[in-house]
N, C-alpha and C positions, 0 to 999 in steps of 0.2 A: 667427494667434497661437493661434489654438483647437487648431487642426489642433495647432502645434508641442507645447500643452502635453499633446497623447495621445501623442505619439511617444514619450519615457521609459514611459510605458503599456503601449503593444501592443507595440515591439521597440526592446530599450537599445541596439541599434545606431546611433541616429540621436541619442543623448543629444549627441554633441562638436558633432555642426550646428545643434541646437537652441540650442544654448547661445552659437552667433554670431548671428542671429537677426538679420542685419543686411545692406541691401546685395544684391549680386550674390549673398551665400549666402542669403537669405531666400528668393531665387525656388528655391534647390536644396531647401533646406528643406521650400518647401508641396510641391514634385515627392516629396520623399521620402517625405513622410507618405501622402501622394493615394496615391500605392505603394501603401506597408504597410497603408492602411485599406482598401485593393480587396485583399489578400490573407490579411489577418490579422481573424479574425472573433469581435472584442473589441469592446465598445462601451463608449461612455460613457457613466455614471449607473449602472445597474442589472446591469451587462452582460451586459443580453438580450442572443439572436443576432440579427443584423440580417439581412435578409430579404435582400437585394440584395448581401449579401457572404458571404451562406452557400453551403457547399460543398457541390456536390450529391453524395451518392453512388449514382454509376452502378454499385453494386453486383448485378446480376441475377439471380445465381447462377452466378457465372464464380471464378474461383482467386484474382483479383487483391484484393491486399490492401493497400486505399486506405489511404492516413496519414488520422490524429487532428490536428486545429488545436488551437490551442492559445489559449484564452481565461482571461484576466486578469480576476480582479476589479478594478474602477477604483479610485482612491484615492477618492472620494466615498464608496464602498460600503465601502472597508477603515477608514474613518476612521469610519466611523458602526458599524460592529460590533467594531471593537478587534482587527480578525483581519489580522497582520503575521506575516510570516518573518523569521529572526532578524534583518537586516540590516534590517528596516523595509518592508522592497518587498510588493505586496499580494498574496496566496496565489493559485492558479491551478488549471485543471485541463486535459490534453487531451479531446479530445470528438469521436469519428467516427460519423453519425449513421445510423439504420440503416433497415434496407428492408424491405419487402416485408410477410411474416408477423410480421419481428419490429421492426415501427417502434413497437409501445407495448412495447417487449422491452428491460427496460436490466441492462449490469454497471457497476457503479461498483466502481470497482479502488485501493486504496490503495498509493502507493507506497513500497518499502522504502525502506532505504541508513542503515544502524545508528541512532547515535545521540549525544548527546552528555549526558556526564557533570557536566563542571565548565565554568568559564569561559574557560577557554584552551580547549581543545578547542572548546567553542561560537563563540567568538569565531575562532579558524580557520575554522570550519563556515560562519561567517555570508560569507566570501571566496567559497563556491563552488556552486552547482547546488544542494545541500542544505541551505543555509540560506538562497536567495534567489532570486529569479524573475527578476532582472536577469540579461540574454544567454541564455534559455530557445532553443532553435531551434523555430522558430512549428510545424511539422511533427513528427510521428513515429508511426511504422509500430510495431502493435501486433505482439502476436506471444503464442501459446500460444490461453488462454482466451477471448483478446482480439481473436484474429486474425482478418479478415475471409477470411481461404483454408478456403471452403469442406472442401480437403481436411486441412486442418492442425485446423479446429474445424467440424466439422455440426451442431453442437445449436447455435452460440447466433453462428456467423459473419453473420447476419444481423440480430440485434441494437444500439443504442446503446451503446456504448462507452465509458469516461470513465476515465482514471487521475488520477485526486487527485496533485496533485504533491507533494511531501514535502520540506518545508523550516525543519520548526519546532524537530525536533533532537531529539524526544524524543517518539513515537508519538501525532501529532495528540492530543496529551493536555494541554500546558501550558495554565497558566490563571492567570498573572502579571499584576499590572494594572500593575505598575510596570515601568520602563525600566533597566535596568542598565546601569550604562556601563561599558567594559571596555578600556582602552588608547586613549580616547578616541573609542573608538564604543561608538551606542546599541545594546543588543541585545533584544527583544522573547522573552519565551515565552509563545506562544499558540496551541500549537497544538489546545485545543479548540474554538476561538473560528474557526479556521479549516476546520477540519472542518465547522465548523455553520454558516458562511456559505457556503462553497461548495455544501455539502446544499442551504442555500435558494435558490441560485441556481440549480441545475438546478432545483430543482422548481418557480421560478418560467419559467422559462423552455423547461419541456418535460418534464422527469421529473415533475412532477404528475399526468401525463397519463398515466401509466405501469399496467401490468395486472399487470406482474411484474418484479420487482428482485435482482439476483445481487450481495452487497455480499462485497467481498473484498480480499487483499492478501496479501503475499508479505515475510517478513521482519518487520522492525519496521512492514510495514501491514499486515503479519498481526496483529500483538500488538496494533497500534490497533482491528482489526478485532474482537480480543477485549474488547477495553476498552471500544470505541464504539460497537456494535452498538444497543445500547440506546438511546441519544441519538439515531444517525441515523434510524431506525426510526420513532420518538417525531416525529419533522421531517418524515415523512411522509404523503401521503393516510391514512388507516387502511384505506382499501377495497385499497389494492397489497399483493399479497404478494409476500414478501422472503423468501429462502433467504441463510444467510451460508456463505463458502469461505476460511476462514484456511488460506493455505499456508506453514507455515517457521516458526511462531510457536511453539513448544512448550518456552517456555525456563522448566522448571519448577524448581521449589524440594526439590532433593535437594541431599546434599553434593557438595564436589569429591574429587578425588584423595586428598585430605591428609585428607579428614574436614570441612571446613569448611562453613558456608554462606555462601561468600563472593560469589554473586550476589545475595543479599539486601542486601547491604550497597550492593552500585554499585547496586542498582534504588535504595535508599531515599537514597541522596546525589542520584542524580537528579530521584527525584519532589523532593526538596527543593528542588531549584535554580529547577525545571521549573513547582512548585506543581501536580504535577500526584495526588497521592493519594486525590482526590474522582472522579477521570476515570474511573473503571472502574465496572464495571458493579452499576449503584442497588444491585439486588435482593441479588447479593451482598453490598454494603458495609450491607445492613441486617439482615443474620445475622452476619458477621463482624468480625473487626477489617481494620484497611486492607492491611495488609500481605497477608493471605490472598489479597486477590481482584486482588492485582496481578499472580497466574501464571497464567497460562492454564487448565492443569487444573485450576483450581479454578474457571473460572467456567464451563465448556461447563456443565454440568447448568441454571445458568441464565440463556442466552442468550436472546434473545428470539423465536428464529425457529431454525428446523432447521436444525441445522449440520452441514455435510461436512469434516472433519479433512483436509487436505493436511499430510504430513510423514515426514519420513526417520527409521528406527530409530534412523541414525547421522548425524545432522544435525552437518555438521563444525563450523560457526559456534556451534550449542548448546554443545556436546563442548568446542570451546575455551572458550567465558566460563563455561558452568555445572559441568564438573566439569575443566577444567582440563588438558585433552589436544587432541594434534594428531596424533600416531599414526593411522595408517590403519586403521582394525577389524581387520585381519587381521594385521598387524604387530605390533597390542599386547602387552605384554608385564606383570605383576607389576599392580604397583597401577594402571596405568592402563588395562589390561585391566579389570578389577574397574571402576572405577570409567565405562567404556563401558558394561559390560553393565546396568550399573544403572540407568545413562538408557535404553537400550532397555527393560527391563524397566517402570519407570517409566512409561514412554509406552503400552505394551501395556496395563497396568495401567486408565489411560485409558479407551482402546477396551472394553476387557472390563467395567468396574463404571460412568464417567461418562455413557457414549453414549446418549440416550436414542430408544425408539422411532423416531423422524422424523429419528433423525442420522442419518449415515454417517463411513466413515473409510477411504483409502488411505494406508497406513503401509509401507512399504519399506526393506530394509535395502541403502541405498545410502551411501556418503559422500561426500555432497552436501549444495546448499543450493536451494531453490526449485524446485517443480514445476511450475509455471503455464506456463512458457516452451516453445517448439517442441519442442526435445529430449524432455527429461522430458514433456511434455504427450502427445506420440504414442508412445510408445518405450516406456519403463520401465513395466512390467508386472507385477502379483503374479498368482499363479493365473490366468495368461493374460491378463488381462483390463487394458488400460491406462488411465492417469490419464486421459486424456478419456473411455475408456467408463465409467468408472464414477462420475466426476460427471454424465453425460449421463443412463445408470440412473435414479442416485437422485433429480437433479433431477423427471426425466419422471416418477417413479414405474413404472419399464420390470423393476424388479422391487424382491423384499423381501430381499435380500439385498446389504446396500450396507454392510458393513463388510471390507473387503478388507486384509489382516495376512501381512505375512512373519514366520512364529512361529519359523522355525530364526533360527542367528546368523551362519551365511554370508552374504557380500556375494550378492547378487542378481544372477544374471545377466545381465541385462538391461542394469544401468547400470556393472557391472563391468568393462565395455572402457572407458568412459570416464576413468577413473583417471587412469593411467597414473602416471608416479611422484614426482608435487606432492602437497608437503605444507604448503604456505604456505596457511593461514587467515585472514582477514581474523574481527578479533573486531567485533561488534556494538558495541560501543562506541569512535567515534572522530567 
């Protein structure tokens, strides 16, 4: 019976047998779970890793780029810190563990996939991967910064790995105590709550132990990454140091097309729903008002640890929610010409007056979204030099020059073949 009540736990596969629990199916039952607890390396209580179901990595210095397991906080551990996905199920994270030079070496990685604004939208959210950890695939093959291929990542392929799952709707930021109910389900916003259990769990479990920490994310775990740098940091040894790498997260506070500031407006519907306007970073929120330190460029100046900028001149996902276009950079025309080059400008802007000493910055003028990934991480290049050289640089201290800027307004060569002629945008809010 023990066995059956971890199988909704480690893999919702097994929820319909659980739930007969009876009979000829009860001996399928314990066979099913004896499975998944020899494959899946989640435990119950604390969800340390268990010694005897952990996955070794035969990682030696070969190409081969092992999958990340995938660990569940248990419902004991999600009921005692308040930290739920929108659908109730308890927050998670992948985890591939590393070798050699870089076994006290970790990235902890936050995971994008927009966001949600209102309660319809969230209450759809809470159906799918982004708002719940029920049907997770216990497996997954990192890829970019992440990657265990040596040739794909040299500086840090040998390192602990972890992508934070993402499923709270609104940049590991909410912080609701109450339960919404929405079309007769419950819906949770906690995604600070979740961030700060899962931080404690690694570090009880092995990132404790840790000499040096790469905290990052891609998208809206870029923008968590901007918000929450401070808190996870705070949740750690004080003797680890920590370098942050927000990629994709640059969605700052200029107008649209029209003149408007209409992304200020869906952020603040959000934090409202979300309660998430205290989540962002202390030091800012005690010079400012709330609103200020909700955009990214306003908080690098004070982050808590050196920050390397990933992002696009012409970030297509910004460009649609923040100034209101979907035009290719080279196709623009009139007011939405005008209103591209301002966010370019804007972001440059950034790099030139916010960046301090110990930062760095590769800015490209591509239209795209996310540099972290295979592609963009080997490929796309400014002044020769590409996205993994030149986090690997700044990291190392390999030189003093680590602010890397496409200054003309031509697409970039480099990621220019990739186009081709899509012009559908997926906006950060959905």
């Amino acid at each position: 019976e023990k066995r059956c009540d971890m199988c909704p736990i480690i893999h919702r596969k097994c929820d319909k047998t659980c739930a007969v629990g009876a009979g000829k199916h009860f001996i399928f039952l314990t066979f099913c779970c004896v499975l998944l607890l020899s494959a899946i390396p989640a435990t119950e209580g604390t969800g340390k890793v268990a010694g005897n179901v952990q996955r070794v990595n035969s990682n030696n210095g070969d190409s081969a780029n092992l999958p990340a397991e995938l660990y569940v906080l248990s419902e004991e551990e999600a009921n005692k810190t308040g930290a739920y996905c929108l659908d109730g199920s308890p927050p998670a994270y992948y985890f591939r563990k590393g070798s050699g030079d870089g076994k006290n070496s970790w990235i902890v990685w936050l995971q994008g996939g927009g966001a949600c604004v209102n309660l319809t939208d969230c209450y759809r959210r809470s159906f799918t991967h982004l708002g719940s950890t029920k049907g997770l695939g216990h497996t997954k093959t990192f890829s970019g910064i992440l990657s265990a291929d040596k040739d794909i990542n040299p500086d840090f392929y040998t390192w602990n790995a972890v992508n934070l799952v993402y499923c709270d709707g609104l940049f590991f930021a909410g912080d609701r105590r109450d339960v919404v109910k929405h079309n007769d389900r419950s819906l949770y916003f906690r995604g600070r709550r979740n961030l700060n259990a899962l931080i404690d769990s690694l570090v009880k479990t092995g990132m404790g132990e840790a000499d040096r920490i790469i905290l990052g994310g891609s998208s809206a775990g870029a923008i968590a990454t901007y918000w929450g740098a401070d808190d996870v940091i705070g949740r750690l040894p004080t003797a680890v140091g920590v370098k942050i790498i927000p990629d994709s997260g640059m969605f700052i506070n200029i107008p649209d097309k029209d003149g408007v500031y209409s992304f200020n407006d869906t952020y603040t519907e959000a934090e409202e729903l979300h309660n998430a306007a205290l989540s962002t970073n202390k030091e800012c929120l005690n010079q400012y008002e709330n609103w200020v330190c909700h955009f990214p460029e306003n908080l690098v100046p004070f982050e808590p640890a050196p920050t390397f900028i990933l992002n696009y001149l012409y970030d297509r996902v910004a460009l649609k929610d923040v100034v209101k276009t979907t035009c290719r950079p080279d196709t623009c025309e009139g007011k939405d010409l005008t209103a591209v080059q301002n966010y370019r400008k804007a972001l440059l802007k950034v790099a030139q007056t916010d960046l301090r000493k110990q930062d760095g910055a590769f800015l490209i003028t591509c239209f795209e979204h996310g540099l972290h990934n295979n592609d963009p991480w080997t490929k796309y290049k400014v002044n020769n030099k590409s996205v993994r050289q030149a986090v690997g640089d700044w990291y190392f201290g390999r030189t003093t020059d680590n602010v890397h800027v496409d200054m003309g307004t031509d697409l970039n060569p480099t990621c220019r073949q990739d186009l081709g002629n899509a012009t559908e945008v997926q906006s950060i809010w959905f």
